[in-house]
N, C-alpha and C positions, 0 to 999 in steps of 0.2 A: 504494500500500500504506500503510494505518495505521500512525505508529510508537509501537511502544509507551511508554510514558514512563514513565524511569528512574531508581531513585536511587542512588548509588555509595556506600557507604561508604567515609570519606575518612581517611587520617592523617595527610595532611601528605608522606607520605616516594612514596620514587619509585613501589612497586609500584600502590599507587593512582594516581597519575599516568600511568604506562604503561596500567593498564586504562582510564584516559578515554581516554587518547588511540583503543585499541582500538575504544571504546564511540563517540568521537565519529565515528570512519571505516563504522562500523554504521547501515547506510541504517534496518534494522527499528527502529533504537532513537531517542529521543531524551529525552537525560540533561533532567530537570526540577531535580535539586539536588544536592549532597553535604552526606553526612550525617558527623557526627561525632560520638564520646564525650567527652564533659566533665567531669572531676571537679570539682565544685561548690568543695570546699576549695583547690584549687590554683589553679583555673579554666587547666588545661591538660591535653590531651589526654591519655587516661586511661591509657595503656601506655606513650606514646615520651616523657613527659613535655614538648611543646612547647606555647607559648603559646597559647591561643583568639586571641590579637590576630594572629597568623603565618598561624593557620588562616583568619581572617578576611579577611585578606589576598590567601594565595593565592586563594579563592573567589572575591573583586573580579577578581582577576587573570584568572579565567577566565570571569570574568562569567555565572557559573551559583548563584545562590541557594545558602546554606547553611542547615542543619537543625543543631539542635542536639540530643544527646539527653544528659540531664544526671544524671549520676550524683551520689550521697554519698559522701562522704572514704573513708568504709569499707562494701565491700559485699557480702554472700554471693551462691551462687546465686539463692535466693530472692527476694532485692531486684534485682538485675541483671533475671532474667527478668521479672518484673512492669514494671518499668521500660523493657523493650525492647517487651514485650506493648504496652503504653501509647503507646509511639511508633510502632510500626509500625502501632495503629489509628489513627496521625494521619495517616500517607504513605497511608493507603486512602482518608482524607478528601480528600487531594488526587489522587486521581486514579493515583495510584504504581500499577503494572501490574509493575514488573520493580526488584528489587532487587540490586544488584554490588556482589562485592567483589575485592580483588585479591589475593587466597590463591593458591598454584602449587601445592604438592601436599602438605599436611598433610591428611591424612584425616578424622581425629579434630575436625580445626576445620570442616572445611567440612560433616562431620554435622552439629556441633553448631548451623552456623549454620542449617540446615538445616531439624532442631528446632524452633527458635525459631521459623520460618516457615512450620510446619503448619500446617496449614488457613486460614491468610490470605486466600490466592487471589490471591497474589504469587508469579509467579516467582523462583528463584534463580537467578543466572547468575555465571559464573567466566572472566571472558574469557581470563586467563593459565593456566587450570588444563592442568596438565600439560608446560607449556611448558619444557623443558629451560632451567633456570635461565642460566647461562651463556650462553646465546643471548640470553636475554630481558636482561641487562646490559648485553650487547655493543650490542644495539637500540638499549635507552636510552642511550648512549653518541652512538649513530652517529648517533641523531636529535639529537643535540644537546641533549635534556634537561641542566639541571644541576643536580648534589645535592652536600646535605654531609654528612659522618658525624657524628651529633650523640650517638648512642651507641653503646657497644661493649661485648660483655661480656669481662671482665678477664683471663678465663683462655683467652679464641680470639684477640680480636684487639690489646685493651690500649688503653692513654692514647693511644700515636702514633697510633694512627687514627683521633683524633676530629680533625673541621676537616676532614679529608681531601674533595677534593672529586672523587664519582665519575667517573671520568673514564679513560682508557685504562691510565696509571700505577696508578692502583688496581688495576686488574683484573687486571694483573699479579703486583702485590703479593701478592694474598688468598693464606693457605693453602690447602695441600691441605683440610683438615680441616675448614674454614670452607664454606658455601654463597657461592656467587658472590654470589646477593642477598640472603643472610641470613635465609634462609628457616625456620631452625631459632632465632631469637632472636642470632645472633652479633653481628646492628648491624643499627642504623635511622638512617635521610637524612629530612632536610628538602630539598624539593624549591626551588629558587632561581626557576628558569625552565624553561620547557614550550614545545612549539611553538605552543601555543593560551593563551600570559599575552598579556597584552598591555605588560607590562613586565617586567621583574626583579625579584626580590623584595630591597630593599636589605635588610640584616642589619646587626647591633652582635654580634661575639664575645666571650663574656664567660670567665668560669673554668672549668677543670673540677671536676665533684665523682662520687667515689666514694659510693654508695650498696649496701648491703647486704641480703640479703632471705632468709630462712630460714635464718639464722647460716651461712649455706652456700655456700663458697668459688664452685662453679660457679652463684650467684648472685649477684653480684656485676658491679655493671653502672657503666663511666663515662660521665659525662652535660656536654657541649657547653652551658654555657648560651647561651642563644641570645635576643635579645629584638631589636625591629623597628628602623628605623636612622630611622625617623621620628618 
């Protein structure tokens, strides 16, 4: 059988990590690269705010090519979509047949990614989708993945939970209120080690910083600086 070849959209943190691993156990598939969002001015990934050099990294570490796709400091719908438009005519260039991401059940996100992918003549696929969250921690857990909590929003989980590294204690810990894997924005991990690195990813922990977003308390997000230990 032909496998199709795949490209993952990547952040760094566990959910993407869980869906390679999905993706690399998938006889129909095989993964060609991970892709990423890059904000031009910070030059770090565009939502969990971590370094391109981290993302860099991990991708060595699994020894599958990275894609960049590169966003401006500041961007409307209109620029985003054009700029996705643009990249995703490149992954046709190479052959790309199937695009993943590792979304579990936002709705509204996985239309939208959806959208974006009309009339391509790319598949979407969602390896994790619908996966009872909870389960899918415990997974990564029991496979030995390792992550850290590099951000939290202020008013679910707070400052102690940055550093924290996902791990059986955590999982304990999370509130009720909270999504086990943070499905709803509560917190994002950088992924350390995988069953498919071929090392660990060394780290340097640096400060935290409180950052604010629409003057508005339940935005309000702390951030793990985090930078390479090499």
């Amino acid at each position: 059988m032909k496998r199709k070849k795949c490209c993952l959209f990547w952040s760094g943190g566990k959910d993407s990590a869980l869906a390679l691993e999905y993706l690399l156990r998938d006889e129909s598939i095989e993964v060609q690269c991970l892709a990423t969002t890059i904000n031009s001015e910070t030059n770090r990934v565009s939502m969990h705010g971590v370094r391109l050099e981290l993302i860099e990294k991990q991708a060595e570490l699994c020894g599958i090519k990275l894609e960049k796709m590169i966003l401006p400091g500041e961007v409307d719908n209109a620029i985003y979509e054009q700029v996705f438009s643009d990249f995703s005519e490149s992954l046709l260039t190479k052959g790309i047949e199937v695009v993943a991401f590792g979304d579990i059940f936002l709705q509204d996100l996985r239309d939208y990614r959806e959208k974006l992918f009309e009339g391509s003549g790319m598949e979407i696929y969602f390896p994790l989708w619908n996966k009872p969250t909870g389960e899918l921690l415990k997974e990564f857990i029991d496979k030995r993945f390792d992550a850290l909590v590099i951000c939290t929003n202020s008013q679910l989980l707070g400052k102690e939970f940055l550093g924290q590294h996902l791990n059986e204690t955590f999982r304990q810990r999370i509130p009720e209120n909270v999504d086990p894997c943070g499905e709803n924005g509560e917190y994002h991990s950088l992924v350390l080690n995988a069953p498919y690195f071929s090392n660990a990813l060394e780290i340097k922990k640096g400060r935290a910083v409180l950052k604010k977003y629409k003057n508005d308390p339940a935005y309000a997000f702390y951030f793990l600086e985090v930078k390479p230990a090499y």
